[in-house]
matplotlib code that plots the C-alpha trace (Angstrom):
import matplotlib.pyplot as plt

x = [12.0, 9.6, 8.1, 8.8, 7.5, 7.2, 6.6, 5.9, 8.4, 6.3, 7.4, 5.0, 5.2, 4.6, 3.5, 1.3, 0.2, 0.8, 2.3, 5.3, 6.1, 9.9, 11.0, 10.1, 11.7, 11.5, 12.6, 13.4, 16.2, 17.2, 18.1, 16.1, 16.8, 15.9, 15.5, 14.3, 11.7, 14.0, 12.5, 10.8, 8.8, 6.1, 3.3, 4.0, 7.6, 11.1, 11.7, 8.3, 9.2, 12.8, 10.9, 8.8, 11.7, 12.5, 16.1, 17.5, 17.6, 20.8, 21.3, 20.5, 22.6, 22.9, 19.6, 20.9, 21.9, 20.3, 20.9, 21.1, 21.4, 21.0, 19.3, 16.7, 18.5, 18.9, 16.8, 13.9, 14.5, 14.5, 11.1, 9.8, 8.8, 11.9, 11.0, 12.6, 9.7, 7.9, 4.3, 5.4, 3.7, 0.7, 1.9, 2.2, -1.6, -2.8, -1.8, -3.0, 0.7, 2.2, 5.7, 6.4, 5.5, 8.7, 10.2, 8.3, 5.0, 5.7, 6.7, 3.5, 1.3, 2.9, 3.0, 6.6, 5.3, 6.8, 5.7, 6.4, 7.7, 7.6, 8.0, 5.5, 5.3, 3.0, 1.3, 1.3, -1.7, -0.3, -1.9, -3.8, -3.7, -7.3, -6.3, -7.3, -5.7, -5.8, -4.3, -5.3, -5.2, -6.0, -8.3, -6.6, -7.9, -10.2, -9.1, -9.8, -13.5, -14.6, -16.6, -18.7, -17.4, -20.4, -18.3, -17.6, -21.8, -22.5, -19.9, -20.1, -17.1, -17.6, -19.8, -19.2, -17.5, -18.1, -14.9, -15.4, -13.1, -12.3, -10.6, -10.9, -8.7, -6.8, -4.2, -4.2, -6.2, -5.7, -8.0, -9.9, -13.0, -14.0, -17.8, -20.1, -22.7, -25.5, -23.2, -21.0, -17.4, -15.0, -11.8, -9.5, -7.3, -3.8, -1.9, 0.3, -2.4, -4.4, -3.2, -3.4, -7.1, -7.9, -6.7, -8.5, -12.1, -11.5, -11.1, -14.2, -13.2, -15.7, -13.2, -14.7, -13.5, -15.0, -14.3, -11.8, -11.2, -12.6, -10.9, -12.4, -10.4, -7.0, -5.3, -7.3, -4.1, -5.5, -9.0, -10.6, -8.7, -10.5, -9.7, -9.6, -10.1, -10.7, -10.6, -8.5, -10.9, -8.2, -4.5, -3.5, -4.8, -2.5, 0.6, -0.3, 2.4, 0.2, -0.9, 2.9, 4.3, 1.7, 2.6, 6.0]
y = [9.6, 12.5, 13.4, 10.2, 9.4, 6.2, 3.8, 0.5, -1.0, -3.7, -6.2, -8.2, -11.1, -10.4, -14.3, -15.0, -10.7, -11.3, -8.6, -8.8, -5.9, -6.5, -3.4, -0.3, 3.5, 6.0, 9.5, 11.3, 13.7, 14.6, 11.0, 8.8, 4.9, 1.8, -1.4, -5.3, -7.5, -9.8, -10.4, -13.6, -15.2, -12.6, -13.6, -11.9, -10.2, -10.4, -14.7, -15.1, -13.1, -14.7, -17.9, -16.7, -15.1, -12.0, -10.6, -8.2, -4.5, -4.3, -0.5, -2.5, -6.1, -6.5, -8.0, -7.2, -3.7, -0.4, 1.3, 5.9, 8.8, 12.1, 12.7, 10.0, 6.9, 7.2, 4.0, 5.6, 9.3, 8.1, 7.5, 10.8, 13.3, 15.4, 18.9, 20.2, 19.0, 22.3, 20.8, 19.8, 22.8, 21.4, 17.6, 18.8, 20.0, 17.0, 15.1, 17.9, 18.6, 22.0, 23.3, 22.7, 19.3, 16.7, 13.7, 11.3, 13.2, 13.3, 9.2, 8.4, 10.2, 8.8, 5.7, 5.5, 3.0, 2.8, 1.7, -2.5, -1.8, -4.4, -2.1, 0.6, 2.4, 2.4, 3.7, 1.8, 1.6, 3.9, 4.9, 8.5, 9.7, 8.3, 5.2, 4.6, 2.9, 5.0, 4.4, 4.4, 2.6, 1.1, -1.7, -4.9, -7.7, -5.6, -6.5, -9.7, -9.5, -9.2, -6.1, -4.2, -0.9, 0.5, -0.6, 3.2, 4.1, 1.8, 4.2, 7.7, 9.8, 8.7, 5.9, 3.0, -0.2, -3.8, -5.9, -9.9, -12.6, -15.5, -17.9, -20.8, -18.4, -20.5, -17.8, -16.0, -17.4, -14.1, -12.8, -9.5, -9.2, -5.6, -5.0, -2.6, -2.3, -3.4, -7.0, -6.6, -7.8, -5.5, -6.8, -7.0, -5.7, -5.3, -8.4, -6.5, -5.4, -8.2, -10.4, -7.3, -6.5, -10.1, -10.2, -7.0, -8.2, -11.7, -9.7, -8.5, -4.9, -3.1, -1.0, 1.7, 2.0, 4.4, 5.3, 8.2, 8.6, 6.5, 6.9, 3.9, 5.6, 5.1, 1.6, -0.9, -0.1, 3.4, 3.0, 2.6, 4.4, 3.8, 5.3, 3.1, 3.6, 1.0, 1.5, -1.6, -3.5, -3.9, -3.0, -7.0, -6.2, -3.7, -5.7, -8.4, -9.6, -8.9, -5.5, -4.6, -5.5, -3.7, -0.6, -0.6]
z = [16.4, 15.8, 12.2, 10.7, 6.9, 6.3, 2.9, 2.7, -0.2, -2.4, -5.4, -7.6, -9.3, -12.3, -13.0, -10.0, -9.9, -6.3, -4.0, -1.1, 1.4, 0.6, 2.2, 4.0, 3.5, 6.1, 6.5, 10.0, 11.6, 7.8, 6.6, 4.3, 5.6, 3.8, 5.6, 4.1, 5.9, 6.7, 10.3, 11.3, 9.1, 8.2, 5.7, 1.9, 3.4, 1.7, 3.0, 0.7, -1.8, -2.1, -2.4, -5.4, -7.4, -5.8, -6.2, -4.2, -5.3, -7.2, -5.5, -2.1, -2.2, 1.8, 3.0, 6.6, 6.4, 7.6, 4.5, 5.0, 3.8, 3.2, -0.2, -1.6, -3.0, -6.5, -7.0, -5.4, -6.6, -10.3, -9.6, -9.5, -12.2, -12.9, -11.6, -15.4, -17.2, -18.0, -16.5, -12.8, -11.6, -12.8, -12.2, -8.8, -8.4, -9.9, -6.9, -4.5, -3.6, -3.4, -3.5, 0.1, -0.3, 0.2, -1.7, 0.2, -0.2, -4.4, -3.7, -1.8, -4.3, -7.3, -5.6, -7.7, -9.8, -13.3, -16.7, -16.8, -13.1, -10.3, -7.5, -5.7, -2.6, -0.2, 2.5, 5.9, 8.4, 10.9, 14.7, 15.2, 18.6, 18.4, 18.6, 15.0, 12.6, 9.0, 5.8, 1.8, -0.8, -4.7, -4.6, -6.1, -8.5, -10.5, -13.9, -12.6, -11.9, -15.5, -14.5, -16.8, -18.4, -16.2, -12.8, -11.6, -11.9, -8.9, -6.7, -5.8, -3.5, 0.2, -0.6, 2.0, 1.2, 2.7, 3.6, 3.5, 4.9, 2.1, 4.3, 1.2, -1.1, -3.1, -3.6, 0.1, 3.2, 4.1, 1.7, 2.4, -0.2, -0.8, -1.8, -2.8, -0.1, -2.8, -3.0, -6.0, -5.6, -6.9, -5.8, -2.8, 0.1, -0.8, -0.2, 2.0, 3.8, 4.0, 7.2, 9.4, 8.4, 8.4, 11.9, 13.2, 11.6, 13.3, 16.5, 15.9, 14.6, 12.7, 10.0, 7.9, 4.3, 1.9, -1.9, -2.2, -6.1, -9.0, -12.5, -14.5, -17.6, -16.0, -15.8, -13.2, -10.7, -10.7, -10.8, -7.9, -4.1, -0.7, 2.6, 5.7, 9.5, 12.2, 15.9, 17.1, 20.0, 22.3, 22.8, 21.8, 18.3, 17.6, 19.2, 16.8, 14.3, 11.6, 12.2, 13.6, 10.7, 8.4, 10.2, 9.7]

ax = plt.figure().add_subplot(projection="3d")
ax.plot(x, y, z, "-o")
ax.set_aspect("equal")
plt.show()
């Protein structure tokens, strides 16, 4: 499969504010396809999130199914800014997207995320000819570190981040703090994210995450987006179940 896009389908809990990687959506050789993590028993996929009170997309009831088609799923295109309203155009630049951007680019930008929504889409760690691993993302947990409304002076665009293993997490051993590099916490790797990074810093990877765009005046989903890189030390890391299944 060449050109693929590929998003990384998430639920929350909206109880426990934790996140699952139900599902991932794809786009190659003219067909959108929508698959569930239903393999093995992967940490924070769809068997997790079943547990914790998922229920299956109403628009997707087969958990085993390769689901296709031509034009986005009407679950997913419903998602997007109509192209009627009279400031897409402007909508469109916002996001640094043009008019030969696709669906999928709109989708990743947007992140698809609606108001009192428990779905987003994200973007997966994928593999540069490099050899690097690259992705972005929002921080998580901010509006749970009682920051002070000052938060966004200790960052400026490109500023590098720290990332610390919290094996004691009472919520994820998995846990990947992210710090400013004078010490201040200001919240975490995605949970979908989170085994896969753990795993590549206890193999003694050395990632480089630095801040992308800071709105401290938006809601604390939007405020804070960091870009990621890591070269993986050794061919194993990346055929590791937790960075596989980030990736997908």
């Amino acid at each position: 499969m060449s050109n693929v896009h590929t998003l990384l389908v998430v639920w929350q809990n909206a109880k426990s504010r934790l996140y699952y990687h139900v599902g991932t959506l794809s786009f190659y050789n003219d067909h959108y396809e929508f698959i569930y993590t239903n393999y093995g028993s992967g940490h924070r996929k769809l068997k997790d999130a079943l547990k914790n009170g998922y229920m299956l997309h109403p628009a997707f009831p087969d958990a085993n199914k390769t689901y296709r088609s031509k034009n986005l799923f009407a679950a997913f295109d419903r998602r997007l800014p109509s192209t009627d309203r009279s400031d897409f155009k402007s909508i469109m630049i916002d996001l640094g997207l043009n008019e030969h951007s696709t669906k999928m680019d709109l989708l990743q930008q947007t992140r698809g995320r609606l108001a009192n929504d428990t779905y987003s889409f994200e973007q997966p760690l994928r593999l540069g000819n490099d050899g690097k691993l690259y992705t972005s993302f929002f921080v998580h947990g901010m509006r749970h570190r009682n920051l002070p409304a000052q938060w966004s002076t200790w960052l400026s665009f490109r500023d590098p981040l720290k990332l610390v293993q919290e094996p004691t997490n009472e919520f994820d051993p998995n846990a990947v703090g992210i710090y400013t590099q004078g010490g201040k916490h200001l919240g975490y790797v995605p949970g979908f994210y989170s085994e896969a990074i753990y795993s590549l810093l206890e193999n003694k990877a050395e990632p480089s995450v630095k801040v992308a765009y800071i709105n401290e005046l938006s809601t604390p989903n939007w405020w804070l987006k960091v870009d990621f890189e890591c070269k993986v030390p050794f061919v194993e890391s990346i055929a590791s179940p937790e960075v596989l299944s980030a990736m997908q």
